[in-house]
Every structure is written in C-alpha cells, then in structure tokens.
C-alpha positions in Angstrom: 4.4 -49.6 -42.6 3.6 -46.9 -39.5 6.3 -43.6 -40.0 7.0 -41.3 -37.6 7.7 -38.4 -39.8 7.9 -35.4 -37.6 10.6 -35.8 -36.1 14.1 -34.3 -36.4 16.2 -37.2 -37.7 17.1 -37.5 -41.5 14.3 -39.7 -42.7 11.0 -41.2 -41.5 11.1 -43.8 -38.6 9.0 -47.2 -39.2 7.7 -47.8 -36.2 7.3 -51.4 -35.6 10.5 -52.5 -36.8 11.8 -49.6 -34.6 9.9 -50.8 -31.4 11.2 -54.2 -32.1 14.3 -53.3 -32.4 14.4 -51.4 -29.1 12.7 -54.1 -27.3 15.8 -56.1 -27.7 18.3 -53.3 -26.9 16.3 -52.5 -23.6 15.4 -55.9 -22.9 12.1 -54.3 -22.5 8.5 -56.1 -22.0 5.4 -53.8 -23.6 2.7 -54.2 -21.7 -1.0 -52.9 -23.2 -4.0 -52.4 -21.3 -7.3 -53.9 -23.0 -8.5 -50.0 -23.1 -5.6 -49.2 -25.5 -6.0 -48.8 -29.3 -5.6 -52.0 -31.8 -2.2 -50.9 -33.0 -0.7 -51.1 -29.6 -2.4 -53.7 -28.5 -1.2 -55.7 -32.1 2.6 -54.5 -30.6 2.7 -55.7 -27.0 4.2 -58.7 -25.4 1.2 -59.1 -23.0 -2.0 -57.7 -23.2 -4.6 -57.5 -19.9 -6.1 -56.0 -17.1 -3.9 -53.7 -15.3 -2.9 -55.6 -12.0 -2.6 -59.0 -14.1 -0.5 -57.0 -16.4 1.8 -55.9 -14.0 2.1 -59.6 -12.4 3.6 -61.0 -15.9 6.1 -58.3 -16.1 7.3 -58.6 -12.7 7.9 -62.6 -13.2 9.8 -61.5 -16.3 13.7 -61.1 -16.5 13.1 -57.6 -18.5 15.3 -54.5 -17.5 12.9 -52.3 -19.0 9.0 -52.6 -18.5 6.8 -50.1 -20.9 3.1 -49.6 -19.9 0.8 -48.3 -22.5 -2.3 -47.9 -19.8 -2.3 -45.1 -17.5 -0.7 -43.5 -14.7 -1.2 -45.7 -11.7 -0.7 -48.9 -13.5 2.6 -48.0 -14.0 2.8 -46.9 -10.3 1.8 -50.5 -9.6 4.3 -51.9 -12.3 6.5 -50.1 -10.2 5.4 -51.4 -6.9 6.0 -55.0 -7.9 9.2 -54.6 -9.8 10.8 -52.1 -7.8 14.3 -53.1 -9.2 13.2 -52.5 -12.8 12.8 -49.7 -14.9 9.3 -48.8 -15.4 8.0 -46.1 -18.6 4.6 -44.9 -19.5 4.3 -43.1 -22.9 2.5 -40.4 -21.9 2.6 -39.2 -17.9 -0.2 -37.0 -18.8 -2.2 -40.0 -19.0 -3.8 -40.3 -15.5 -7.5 -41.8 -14.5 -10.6 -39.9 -13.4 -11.2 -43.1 -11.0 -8.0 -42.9 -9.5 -8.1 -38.8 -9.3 -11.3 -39.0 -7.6 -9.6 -40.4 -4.9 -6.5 -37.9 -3.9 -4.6 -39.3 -1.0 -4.6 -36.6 1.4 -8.2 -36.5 1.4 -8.7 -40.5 1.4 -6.4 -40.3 4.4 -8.5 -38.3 6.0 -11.5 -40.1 5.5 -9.4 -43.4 6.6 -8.5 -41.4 10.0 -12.2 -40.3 10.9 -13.4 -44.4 10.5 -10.4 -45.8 12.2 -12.2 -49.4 13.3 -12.8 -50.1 9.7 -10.8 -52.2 7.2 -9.8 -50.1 3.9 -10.3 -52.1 0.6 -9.3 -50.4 -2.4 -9.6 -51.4 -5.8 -6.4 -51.3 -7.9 -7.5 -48.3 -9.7 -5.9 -46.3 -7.1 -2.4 -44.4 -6.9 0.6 -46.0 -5.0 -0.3 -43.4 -2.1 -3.8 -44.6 -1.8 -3.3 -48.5 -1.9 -0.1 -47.7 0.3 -3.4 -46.8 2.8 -5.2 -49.8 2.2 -5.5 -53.2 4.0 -6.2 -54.7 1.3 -6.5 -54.1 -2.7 -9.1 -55.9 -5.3 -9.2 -56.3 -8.7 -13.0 -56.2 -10.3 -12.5 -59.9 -11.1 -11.9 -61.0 -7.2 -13.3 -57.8 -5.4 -16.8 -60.3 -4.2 -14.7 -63.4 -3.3 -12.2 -61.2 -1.0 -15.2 -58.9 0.7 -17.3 -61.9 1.7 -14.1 -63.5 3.2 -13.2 -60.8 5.4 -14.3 -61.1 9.5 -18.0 -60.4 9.4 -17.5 -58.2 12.7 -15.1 -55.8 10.8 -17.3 -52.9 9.0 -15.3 -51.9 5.5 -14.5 -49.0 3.7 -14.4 -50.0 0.3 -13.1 -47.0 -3.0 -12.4 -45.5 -4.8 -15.6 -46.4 -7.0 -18.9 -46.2 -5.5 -20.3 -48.0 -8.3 -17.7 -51.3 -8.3 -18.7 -51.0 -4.1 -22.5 -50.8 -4.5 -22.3 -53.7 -6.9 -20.2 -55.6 -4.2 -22.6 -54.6 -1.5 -25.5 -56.4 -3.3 -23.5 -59.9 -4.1 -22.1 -60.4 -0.9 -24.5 -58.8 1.8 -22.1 -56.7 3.4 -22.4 -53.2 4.7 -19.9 -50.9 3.4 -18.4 -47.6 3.8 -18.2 -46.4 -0.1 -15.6 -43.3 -1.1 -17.6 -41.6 -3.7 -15.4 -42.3 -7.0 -16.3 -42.9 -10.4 -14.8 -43.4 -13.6 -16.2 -40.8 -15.8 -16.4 -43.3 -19.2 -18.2 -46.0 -16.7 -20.9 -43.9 -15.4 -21.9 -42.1 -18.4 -23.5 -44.9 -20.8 -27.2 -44.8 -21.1 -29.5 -46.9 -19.8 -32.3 -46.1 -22.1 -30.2 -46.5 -25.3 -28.9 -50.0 -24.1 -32.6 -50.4 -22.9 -33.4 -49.2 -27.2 -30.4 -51.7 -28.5 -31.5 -54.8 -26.4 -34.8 -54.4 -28.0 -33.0 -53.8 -31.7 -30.9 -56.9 -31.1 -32.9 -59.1 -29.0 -30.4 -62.1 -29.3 -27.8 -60.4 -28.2 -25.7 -60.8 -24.8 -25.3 -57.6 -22.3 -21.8 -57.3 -21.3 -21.2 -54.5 -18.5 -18.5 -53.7 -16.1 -19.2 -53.6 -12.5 -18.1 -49.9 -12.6 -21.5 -48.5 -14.5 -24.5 -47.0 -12.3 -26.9 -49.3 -10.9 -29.3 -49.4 -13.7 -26.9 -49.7 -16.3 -26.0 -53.1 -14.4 -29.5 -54.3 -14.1 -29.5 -54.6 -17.9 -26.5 -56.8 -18.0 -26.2 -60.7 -19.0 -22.9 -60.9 -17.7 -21.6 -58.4 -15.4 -17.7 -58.5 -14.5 -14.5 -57.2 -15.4 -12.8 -56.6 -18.8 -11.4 -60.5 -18.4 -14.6 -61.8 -17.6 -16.4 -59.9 -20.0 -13.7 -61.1 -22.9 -13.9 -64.7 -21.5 -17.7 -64.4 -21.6 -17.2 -64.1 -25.5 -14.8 -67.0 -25.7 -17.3 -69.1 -24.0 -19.9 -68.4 -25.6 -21.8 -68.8 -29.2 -19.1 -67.9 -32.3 -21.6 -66.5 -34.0 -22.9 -64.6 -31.4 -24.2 -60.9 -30.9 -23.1 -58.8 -28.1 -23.7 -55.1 -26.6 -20.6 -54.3 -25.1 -20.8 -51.8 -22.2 -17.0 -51.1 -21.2 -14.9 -49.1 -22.9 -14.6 -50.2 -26.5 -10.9 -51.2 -26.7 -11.9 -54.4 -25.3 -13.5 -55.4 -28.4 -10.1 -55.8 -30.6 -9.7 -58.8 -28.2 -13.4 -60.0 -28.5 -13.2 -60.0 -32.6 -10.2 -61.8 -32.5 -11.8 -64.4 -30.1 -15.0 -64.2 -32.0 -14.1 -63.3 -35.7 -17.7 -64.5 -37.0 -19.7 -62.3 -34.1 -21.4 -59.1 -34.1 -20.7 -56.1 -31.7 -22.7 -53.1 -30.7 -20.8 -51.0 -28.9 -23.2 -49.0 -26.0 -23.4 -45.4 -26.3 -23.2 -43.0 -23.7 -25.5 -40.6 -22.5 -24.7 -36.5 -22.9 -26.4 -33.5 -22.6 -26.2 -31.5 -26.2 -26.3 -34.5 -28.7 -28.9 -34.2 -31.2 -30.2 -37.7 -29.7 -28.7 -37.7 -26.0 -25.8 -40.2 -27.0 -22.4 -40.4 -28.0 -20.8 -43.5 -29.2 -17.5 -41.6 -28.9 -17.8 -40.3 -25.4 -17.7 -44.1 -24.1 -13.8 -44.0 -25.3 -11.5 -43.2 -22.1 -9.4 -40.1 -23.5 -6.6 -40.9 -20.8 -5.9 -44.2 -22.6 -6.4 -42.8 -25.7 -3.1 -40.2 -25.0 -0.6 -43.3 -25.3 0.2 -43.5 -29.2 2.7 -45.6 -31.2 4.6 -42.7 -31.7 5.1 -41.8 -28.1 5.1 -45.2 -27.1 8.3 -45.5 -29.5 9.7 -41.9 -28.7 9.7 -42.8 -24.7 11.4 -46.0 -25.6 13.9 -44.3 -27.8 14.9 -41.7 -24.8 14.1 -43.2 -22.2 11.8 -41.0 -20.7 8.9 -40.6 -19.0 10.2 -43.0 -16.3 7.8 -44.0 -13.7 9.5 -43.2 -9.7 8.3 -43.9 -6.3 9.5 -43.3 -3.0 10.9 -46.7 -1.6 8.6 -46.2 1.4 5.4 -46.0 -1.1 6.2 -48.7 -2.5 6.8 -51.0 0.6 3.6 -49.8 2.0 1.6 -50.3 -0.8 2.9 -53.9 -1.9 1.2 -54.9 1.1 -2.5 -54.7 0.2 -1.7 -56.4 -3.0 0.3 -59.3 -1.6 -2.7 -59.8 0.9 -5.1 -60.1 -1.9 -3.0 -62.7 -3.6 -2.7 -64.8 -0.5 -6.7 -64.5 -0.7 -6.6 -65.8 -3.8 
C-alpha cells in the first residue's frame, strides 16, 4: 500500500487503487518514459521511448492521456492527439536537451543556413520541431540521414553528440546545433574504461547521446529500445554496464531477472573519486512522483496546451519521418 498522507482530505489516499480508479473515470492512458522511477513505471499502461510513447496513445480511444516523462514529450503527445487532453505531473519537469535548444535562437540559426535541410531529433519543443523538415528518433536518426538527397547539406540538433555519432555511420556532413543532455555527457570514460576491466565479460551499453569517447567504449551503441532489446537478445545470465540513465534498468531486470548490472558513473568535479553514481540520474524525470502523478489526475491539472498553428507545423516533420520509415 503507497498513501498519500499530506493532503487535506479526511484520511490517507492509497495510491494505486486511486490511480486505477481514475484511470477509468477519465478514460485516461498513463504513459511512462523508460527514465522514470520503478513505481511509475509498475503503474503505466505503456511504457517507452518518448515519440513511440506518444504513437500508442494517439491510436488509443482515451479522453485523457497522462505523461510521466518530461515537458516536450507531452508537447508531442499533444501534437499527435490534438483532440485529446494531454497532463504531465509536474510542468516544472523540462529537459536540458531540449532547453539547449530555445526556438528563437534555433530560428535564427535556421534563417542564416537557408539552403540546408533542418533534422531535429524528437527531444525538441513543439516550436522547434515546428521548424524542422524532418524529426528523428535515436533509433532511426542513421537510416533517415543517409536517405536524404546527397546534394542537400543538413543541419542536424539539438544534440551535438547524437549528430556527431550520425556523422560517423553515415558519411554525411552536417551542420550540428551545439546541445547536450547534461546526464548524457557527464559519464566518465575512465571509470567505464576501470569497470570494463573489473567485469571483463560484460557488454557496454551506451546511448548515442554520450561524448565521443564514451561511445568508443560501447558494445552496443543505440537508443534506450535498442539498448533494452540488446538485453533481450542476448545471454540470460549475462553482465552489463549500462551507460544511459538508469531507469532503463527496471525494464532490463525484468527482461533479464538472472543478469548482472553495473550502472556507469558519472564524472564530477568535487567527489572524493571524480564520480557519481547518482549524478547519472536525470533530476527532470525524477520531478514526476506517484503522488503528483495521482494529484494532476485527481484535478486535472497541469494540462499540456499548444497553439493549433504549433501544432500543425510541427506534425509535419514527424509524419515525414514515419513515411521514411
């Protein structure tokens, strides 16, 4: 049993029955990003990357869709269920990747290359991807670069780190936006360099999002989907070093019950060894609790709006993506 206590009705809420309950009364979908924590995860209908997560609630016949993720993957719930009402726990819970990238300045950058094509990964705001051509997900970002015209020169954001990894499997020249997510581009290569040697058996896994040499240490680089299928596929009992952030690995032990994870630490200045196994946990995912997510459901509130013209604009670079495949 999960109360809520402080609150100002009569008697402690139970949560999960509570959440249930409203699910029904809402005809409501809860979605949960991979980055969330177990107990939210162990509550939602569907449980993904962001974009894909989106997709299933769209083709759903739910009034009421609840993202526990952050703040532009609700904007994109929004974007492809426009008639539905869309709720995030927390607003406050944004994304360094897509803040590095604020629209008026993206434009800008856009306006000063005005021959190139604008790919944007889906980590974006509504704004942004409503100034894209086309949006990728870490998953199809290679397969949709190496199909564009070869005489078209790209920009390619908001992360600089997804782009350069993109440059080197396809060939292609392009224009990178100089984004980061901040949990991505902190782990340490010399720790993982310290654990590989510790675990010698064990498989790499790293998102495409990490610096360069983080990459170069990898087994299997990829998205949070590929990275969890990676562990599907692979031995039972087998022994990973997981280099994403470490929500992911609910999904992994439940995949793998019998297999061993190390989760990768992340480098920062002030430790007593250079490392942090905490710092490595996104604290804008972390702001969506089961308290909140049951309070917002309860009242309704925060509720996810766009203008119609956003949301138009920026459908577009996602339905092109899709018709890439």
């Amino acid at each position: 049993m999960i109360l809520l206590t402080n609150n100002r009705e009569d008697s402690p809420v139970d949560l999960l029955p509570e959440i249930e309950r409203l699910k029904q009364e809402l005809n409501a979908v809860v979605l949960a990003h991979y980055y969330q924590t177990d107990e939210i995860q162990d509550v939602a209908d569907f449980i993904g990357d962001s974009l894909d997560l989106s997709r299933k609630a769209a083709e759903t016949d739910a009034d009421v869709i609840v993202f526990c993720g952050v703040h532009f993957m609700a904007e994109t719930a929004k974007v492809l269920s426009p008639q539905k009402t869309v709720l995030l726990p927390d607003l406050q819970a944004g994304c360094s990747l897509a803040d590095s990238a604020p629209p008026e300045e993206f434009k800008a950058f856009v306006d000063a290359h005005p021959d190139h094509l604008v790919v944007n990964y889906v980590n974006t705001s509504a704004a942004v991807k409503a100034l894209s051509d086309y949006c990728v997900t870490s998953s199809n970002a290679v397969k949709l670069v190496s199909g564009l015209p070869s005489d078209k020169p790209i920009i390619f954001g908001p992360d600089k780190f997804l782009g350069d990894w993109v440059m080197r499997e396809t060939g292609r020249d392009l224009l990178l936006w100089q984004g980061s997510c901040e949990v991505h581009e902190m782990f340490s290569e010399q720790k993982i360099a310290e654990m590989k040697a510790e675990h010698p058996a064990a498989k790499v896994l790293v998102h495409p999002e990490c610096p360069l040499p983080v990459r170069a240490l990898g087994d299997v680089i990829g998205s949070t989907r590929i990275l969890l299928e990676a562990v599907q596929n692979g031995d039972a009992n087998g022994e990973y070093i997981v280099v994403t952030e470490p929500g992911i690995i609910h999904k992994m032990k439940q995949a793998a019950p019998e297999a061993i994870f190390h989760m990768a630490p992340a480098e920062i200045a002030g430790s007593e060894d250079g490392s942090c196994t905490s710092c490595n946990t996104c604290p804008h995912m972390r702001r969506n609790t089961l308290e909140k997510l049951y309070l917002c459901m309860k009242n309704q509130t925060p509720e996810i709006h766009l203008d119609p013209a956003i949301i138009e604009r920026a459908r577009l670079p996602i339905e092109r993506m899709l018709q890439v495949g």
